[in-house]
LOBAKE-876431 format. One record per residue (C-alpha): residue number from 1; x, y negated, z negated; residue in three letters. Coordinates in nm, 2 decimals. Example, Ala and Ser with C-alpha at 12.3 -4.5 7.8 and 13.67 -1.06 7.14 Angstrom:
<rec num="1" px="1.23" py="0.45" pz="-0.78" residuo="ALA"/>
<rec num="2" px="1.37" py="0.11" pz="-0.71" residuo="SER"/>
% end
This chain:
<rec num="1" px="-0.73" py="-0.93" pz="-1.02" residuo="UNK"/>
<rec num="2" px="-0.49" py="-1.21" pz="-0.98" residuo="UNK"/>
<rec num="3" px="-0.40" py="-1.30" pz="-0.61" residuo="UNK"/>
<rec num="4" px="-0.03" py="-1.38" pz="-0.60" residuo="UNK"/>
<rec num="5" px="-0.07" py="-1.57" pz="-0.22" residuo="UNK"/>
<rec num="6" px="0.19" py="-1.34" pz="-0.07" residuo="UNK"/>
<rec num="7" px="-0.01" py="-1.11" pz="0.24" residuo="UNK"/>
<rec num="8" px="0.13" py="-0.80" pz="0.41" residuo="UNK"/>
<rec num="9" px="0.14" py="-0.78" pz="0.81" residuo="UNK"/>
<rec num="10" px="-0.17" py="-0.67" pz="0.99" residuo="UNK"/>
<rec num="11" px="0.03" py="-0.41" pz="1.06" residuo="UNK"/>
<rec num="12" px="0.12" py="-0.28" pz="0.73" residuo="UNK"/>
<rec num="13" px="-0.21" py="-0.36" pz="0.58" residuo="UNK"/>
<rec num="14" px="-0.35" py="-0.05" pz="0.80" residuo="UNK"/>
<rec num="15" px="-0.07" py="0.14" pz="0.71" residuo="UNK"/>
<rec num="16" px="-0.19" py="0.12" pz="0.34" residuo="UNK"/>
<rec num="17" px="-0.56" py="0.20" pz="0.47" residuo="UNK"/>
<rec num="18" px="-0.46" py="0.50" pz="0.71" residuo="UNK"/>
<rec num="19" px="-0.22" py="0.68" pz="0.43" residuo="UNK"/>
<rec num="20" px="-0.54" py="0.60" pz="0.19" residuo="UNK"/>
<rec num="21" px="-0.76" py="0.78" pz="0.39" residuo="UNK"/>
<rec num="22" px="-0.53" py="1.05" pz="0.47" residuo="UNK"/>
<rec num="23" px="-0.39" py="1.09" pz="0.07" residuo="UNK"/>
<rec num="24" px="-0.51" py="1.42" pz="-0.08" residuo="UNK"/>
<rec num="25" px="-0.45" py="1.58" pz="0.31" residuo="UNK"/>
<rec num="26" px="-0.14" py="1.85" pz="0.35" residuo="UNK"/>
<rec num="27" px="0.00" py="1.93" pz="0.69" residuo="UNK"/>
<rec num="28" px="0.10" py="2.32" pz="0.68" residuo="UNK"/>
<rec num="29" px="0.38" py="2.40" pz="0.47" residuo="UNK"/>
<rec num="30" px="0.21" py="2.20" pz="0.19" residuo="UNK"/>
<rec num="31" px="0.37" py="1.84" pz="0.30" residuo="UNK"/>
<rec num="32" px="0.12" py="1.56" pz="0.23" residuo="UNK"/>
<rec num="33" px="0.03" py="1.37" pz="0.50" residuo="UNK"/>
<rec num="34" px="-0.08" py="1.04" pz="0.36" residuo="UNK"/>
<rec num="35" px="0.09" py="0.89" pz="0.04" residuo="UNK"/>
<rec num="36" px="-0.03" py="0.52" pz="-0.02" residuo="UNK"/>
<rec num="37" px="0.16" py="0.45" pz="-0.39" residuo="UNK"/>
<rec num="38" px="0.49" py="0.47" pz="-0.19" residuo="UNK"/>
<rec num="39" px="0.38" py="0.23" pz="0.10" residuo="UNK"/>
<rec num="40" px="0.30" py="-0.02" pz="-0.14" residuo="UNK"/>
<rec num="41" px="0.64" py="0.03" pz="-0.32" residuo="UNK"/>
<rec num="42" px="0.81" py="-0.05" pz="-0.03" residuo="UNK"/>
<rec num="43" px="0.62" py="-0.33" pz="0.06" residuo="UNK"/>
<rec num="44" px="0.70" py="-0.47" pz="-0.35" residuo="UNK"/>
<rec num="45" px="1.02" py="-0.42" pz="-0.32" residuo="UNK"/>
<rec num="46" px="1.05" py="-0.59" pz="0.08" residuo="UNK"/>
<rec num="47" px="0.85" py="-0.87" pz="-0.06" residuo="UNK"/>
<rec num="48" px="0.99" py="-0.91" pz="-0.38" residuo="UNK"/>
<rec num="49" px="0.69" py="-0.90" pz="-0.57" residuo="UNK"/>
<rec num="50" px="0.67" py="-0.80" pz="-0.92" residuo="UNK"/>
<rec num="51" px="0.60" py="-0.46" pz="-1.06" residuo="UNK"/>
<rec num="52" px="0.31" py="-0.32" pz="-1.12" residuo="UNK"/>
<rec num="53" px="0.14" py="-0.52" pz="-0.81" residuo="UNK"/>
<rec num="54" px="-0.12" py="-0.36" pz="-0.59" residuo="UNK"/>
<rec num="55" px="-0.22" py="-0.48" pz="-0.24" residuo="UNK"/>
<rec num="56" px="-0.63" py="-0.58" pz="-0.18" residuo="UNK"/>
<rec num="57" px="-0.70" py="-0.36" pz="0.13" residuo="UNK"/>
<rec num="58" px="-0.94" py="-0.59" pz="0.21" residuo="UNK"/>
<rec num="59" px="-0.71" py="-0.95" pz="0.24" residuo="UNK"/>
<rec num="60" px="-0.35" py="-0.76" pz="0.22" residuo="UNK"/>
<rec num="61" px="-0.30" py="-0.96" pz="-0.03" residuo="UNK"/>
<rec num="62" px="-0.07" py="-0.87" pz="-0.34" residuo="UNK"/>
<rec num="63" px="-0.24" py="-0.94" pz="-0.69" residuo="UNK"/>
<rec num="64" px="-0.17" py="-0.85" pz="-1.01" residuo="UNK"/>
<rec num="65" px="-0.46" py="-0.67" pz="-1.22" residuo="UNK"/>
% end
């Protein structure tokens, strides 16, 4: 993966980790309680990085694969 040297808060970075550990979880009534993929979204379109970018949950990084 290509780092693109733009980093998400400390913050958001355990955003991303929490909603990853939690994806594939549903709070009754069948709401999921952890959804990743639109975290990241955000944080492309609040940092104006291009699409198809992930974050490295390691650095918080953005990179390109």
């Amino acid at each position: 993966m290509k780092g693109l040297g733009v980093f998400v808060t400390d913050g958001e970075l355990e955003q991303v980790k929490v909603a990853w550990r939690c994806s594939g979880m549903f709070l009754s009534g069948g709401l999921p309680m952890g959804n990743p993929e639109r975290l990241i979204d955000g944080f492309i379109k609040k940092y104006n990085q291009p699409n198809g970018s992930v974050v490295d949950t390691q650095t918080g990084e953005f990179c390109l694969p």
